[in-house]
N, C-alpha and C positions, 0 to 999 in steps of 0.2 A: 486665565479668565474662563469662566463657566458660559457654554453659548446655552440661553436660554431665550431663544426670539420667538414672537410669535412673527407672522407674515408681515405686518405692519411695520413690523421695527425692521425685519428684513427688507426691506423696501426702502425705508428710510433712511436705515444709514449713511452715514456720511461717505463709508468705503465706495458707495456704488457711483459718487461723482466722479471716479476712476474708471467704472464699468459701462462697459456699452449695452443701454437698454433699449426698447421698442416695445413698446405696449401698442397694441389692436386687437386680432386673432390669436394672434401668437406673440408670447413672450423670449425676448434672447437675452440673456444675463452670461455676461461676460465670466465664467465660471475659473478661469485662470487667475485673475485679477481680482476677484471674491476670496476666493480660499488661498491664494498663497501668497498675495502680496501686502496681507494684514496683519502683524503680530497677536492682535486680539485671537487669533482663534487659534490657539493652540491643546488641539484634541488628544484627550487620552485615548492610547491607543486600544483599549480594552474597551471603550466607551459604544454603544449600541447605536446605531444611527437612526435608528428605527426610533429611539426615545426624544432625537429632537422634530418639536414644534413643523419648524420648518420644512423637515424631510415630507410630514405627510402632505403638508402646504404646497408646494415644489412640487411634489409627484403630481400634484392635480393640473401641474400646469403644462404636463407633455411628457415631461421625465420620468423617467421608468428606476423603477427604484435598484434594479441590477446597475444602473448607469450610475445614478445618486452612490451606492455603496462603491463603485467600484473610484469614483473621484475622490469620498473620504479618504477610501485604502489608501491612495497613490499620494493623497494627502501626508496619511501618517505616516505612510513609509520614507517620504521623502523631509518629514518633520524628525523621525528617531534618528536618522543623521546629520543631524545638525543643520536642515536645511540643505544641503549642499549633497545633491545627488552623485550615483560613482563614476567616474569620468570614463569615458570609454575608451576599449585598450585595458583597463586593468585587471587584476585576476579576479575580480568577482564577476568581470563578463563572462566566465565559464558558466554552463549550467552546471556543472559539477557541482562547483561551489556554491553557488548560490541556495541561502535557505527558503523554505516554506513561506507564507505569509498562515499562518494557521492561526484561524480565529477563536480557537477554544483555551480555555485555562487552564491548570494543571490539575485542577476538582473531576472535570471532563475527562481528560487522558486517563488517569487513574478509577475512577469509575467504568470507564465503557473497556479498560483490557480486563479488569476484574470481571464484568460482566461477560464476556466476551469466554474469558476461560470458565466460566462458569457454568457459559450455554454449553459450552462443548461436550463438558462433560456429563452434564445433566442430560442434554440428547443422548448422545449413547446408554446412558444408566436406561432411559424413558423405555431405548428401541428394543433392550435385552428384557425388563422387565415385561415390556408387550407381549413375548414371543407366547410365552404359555397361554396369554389368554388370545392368541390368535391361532393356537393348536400346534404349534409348531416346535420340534425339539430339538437345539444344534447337533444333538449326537447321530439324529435321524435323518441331518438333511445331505444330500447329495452335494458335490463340490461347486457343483454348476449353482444347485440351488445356497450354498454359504455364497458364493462369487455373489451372484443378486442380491443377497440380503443385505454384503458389504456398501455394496451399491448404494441402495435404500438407506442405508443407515450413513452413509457418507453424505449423501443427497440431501439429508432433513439436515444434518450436521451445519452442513454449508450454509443452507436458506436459513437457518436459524439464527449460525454466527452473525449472519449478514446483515438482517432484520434487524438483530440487538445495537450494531455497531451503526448502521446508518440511519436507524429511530434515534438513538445516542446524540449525533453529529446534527442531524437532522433542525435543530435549531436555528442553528448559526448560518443555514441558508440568508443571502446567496454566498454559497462558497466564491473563492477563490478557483479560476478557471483551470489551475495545476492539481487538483485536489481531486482525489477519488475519478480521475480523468482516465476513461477508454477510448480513446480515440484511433479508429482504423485507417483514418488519412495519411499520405505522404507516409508510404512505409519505407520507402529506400532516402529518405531526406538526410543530405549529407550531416548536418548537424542534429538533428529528432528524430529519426526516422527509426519507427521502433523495432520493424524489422531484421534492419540492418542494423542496431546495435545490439538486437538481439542474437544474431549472429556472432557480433566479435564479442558480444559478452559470454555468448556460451564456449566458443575459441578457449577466450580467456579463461574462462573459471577449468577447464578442461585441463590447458596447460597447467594452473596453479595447484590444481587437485595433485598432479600428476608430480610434480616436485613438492608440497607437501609430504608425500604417501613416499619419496626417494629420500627426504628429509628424514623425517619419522622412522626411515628402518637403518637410516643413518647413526640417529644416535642411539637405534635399539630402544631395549626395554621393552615388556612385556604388555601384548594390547589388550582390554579389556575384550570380554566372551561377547560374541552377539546373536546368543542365543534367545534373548529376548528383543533383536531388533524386527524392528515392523517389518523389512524386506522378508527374513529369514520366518514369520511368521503366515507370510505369503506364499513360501515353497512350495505347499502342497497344491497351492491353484494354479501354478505357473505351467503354461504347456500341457496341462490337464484336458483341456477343449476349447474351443473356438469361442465358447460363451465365457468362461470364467478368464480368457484373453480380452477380449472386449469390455467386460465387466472389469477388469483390472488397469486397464489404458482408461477407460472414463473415470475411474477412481484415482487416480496415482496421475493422468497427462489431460484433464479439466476440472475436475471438483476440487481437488487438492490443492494446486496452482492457484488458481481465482481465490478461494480460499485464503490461504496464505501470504499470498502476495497482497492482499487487498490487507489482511491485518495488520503483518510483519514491516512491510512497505509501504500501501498507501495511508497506514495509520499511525502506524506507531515510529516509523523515521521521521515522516513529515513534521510528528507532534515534538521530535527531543530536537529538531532544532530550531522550536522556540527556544532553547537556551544553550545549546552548543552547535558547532559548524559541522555544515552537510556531511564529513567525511568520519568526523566524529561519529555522529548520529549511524551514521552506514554502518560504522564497527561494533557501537553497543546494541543495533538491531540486529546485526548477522550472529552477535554471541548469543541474544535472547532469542532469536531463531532453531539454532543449533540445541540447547538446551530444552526449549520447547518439545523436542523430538524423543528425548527420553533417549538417547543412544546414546553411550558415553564412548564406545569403538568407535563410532562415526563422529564424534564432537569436531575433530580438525579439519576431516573435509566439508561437513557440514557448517562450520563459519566461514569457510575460503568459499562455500560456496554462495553462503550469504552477502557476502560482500561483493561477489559480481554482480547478485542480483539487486543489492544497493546502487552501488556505484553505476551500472547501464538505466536503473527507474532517476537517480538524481539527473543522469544524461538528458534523458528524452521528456521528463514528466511525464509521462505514460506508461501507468499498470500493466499493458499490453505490452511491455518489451520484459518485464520478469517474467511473467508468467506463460511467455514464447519460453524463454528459455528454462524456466522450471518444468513445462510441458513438454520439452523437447529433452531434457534429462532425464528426466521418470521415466516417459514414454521410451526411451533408448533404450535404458535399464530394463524394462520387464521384457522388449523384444528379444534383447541379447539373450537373457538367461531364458526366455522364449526358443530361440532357436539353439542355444547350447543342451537345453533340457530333451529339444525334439531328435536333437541326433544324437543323446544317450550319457550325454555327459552327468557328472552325480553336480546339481550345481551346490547343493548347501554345500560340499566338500571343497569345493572349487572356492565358493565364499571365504569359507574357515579359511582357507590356505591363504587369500588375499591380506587375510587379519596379518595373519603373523609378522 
């Protein structure tokens, strides 16, 4: 049945001879026994709340429309199960397991990654084409000065993607409190604590990489060149100087990370399990992750790596624990070949030899 009340008919119904009311100053409407003990109202769960009558009615009465939405959700969520919420103890009390509530369609998902890969590349096309009329010529600029311009151009990269994807989403405010969530609170919390499972997740993907890469030379075969991978395209700034060090830790362990993790994770996993289970979603984000990179030598560890950083963001709901550990990856990566570079090591050759 379509709830189309205005205020009056909300009032009058019959269901509220159930509910405990008090009209004076202040109105209290038994909101338990409204919405969940009436067959009549059963809402589709794509439905806007925003569109009925009553929600604006109700808001005037104290109710803050975050409250209002956040009682429908727990409404539908506990309506798409047949009524009959999940007992506690069972395996979907993991947060592992547990999927998204994600308020958008599949028109939305598919639009804002198109858009999204879109910006990225159209900033960079924008920052190269800029260069001439800002006088500047890559072949002329010092290392320090490419290290900065990476920067810059990593920088707009970022704020741009970001802009496109939460103008995108930006709709379906109020989100859902798991969504697009940075929260610095409770970093050692046994169960969320994003610190600390950014720790065992970067542990983890560490070890996994690590028997991957024992795996891989196990059953042989010949790995792909990475002569065009992003790292080995970096060589030349690496341990070069103290600016194009710094300028490469802000590129590669903040811009990159937030970045990413905010697309790969808090978007695009959240959004695949509207239709398949959190673990699911973690595998075909970490392959579309991996892919995204353009490295086909690094494809294996870069999925093993995405899946930690899956699997530790479904743990905590908090951005802040991939992006510890994507920042703490990267960031590792340029120091090492930082100090191997500084005491004379050849590291591209070092690289190459890791391929084999």
């Amino acid at each position: 049945m379509t709830l189309t009340l205005c205020f009056t008919n909300f009032i009058s119904h019959p269901i509220l001879n159930s509910a405990s009311i008090s009209i004076n100053k202040n109105i209290n409407i038994n909101i338990n026994s409204l919405l969940f003990n009436h067959p009549s109202y059963s809402l589709p769960q794509s439905y806007q709340i925003s569109e009925f009558p009553v929600y604006n009615s109700v808001s005037k009465l104290g109710f803050s429309r975050k409250s209002l939405s956040s009682i429908f959700r727990c409404y539908n969520s506990k309506n798409s199960s047949g009524g009959n919420p999940q007992p506690k103890g069972s395996g979907l009390d993991w947060p592992i397991l547990k999927r998204w509530d994600v308020p958008w369609p599949w028109q939305t998902i598919s639009l804002t990654s198109l858009a999204c890969g879109i910006s990225f590349v159209v900033t960079g096309l924008v920052v190269t084409q800029a260069l001439p009329y800002l006088g500047l010529e890559i072949s002329d600029l010092t290392l320090d000065e490419k290290a900065e311009l990476l920067f810059v151009d990593q920088s707009l990269t970022t704020v741009a993607v970001l802009a496109v994807l939460f103008s995108l989403t930006k709709s379906f405010q109020p989100l859902p409190d798991d969504l697009y969530r940075y929260d610095v609170r409770e970093p050692f919390s046994l169960q969320r604590g994003w610190l600390l499972w950014a720790g065992i997740g970067l542990v983890g993907a560490l070890g996994a990489i690590a028997l991957t890469g024992v795996a891989l030379s196990f059953f042989g075969g010949e790995s792909p060149q990475r002569e065009t991978d992003a790292l080995v395209q970096l060589l030349p700034l690496i341990g070069s100087s103290s600016v194009s060090t710094v300028c490469l830790l802000g590129i590669t362990g903040v811009l990159a990370p937030l970045l990413e993790e905010t697309v790969f994770r808090g978007f695009f996993l959240t959004s695949m399990t509207k239709w398949v289970p959190t673990p699911i979603a973690v595998v075909i984000s970490a392959a579309v992750f991996a892919l995204a990179h353009l490295t086909p030598g690094e494809f294996p560890q870069l999925f093993v790596l995405g899946v930690a950083l899956g699997l530790s963001y479904a743990q905590t709901r908090n951005l802040l624990t991939p992006i510890t550990i994507h920042a703490l990856w990267n960031s590792g990566v340029i120091l090492l070949l930082t100090f191997l570079q500084v005491q004379g090591y050849d590291i591209k050759e070092l690289l190459q030899a890791s391929s084999q």
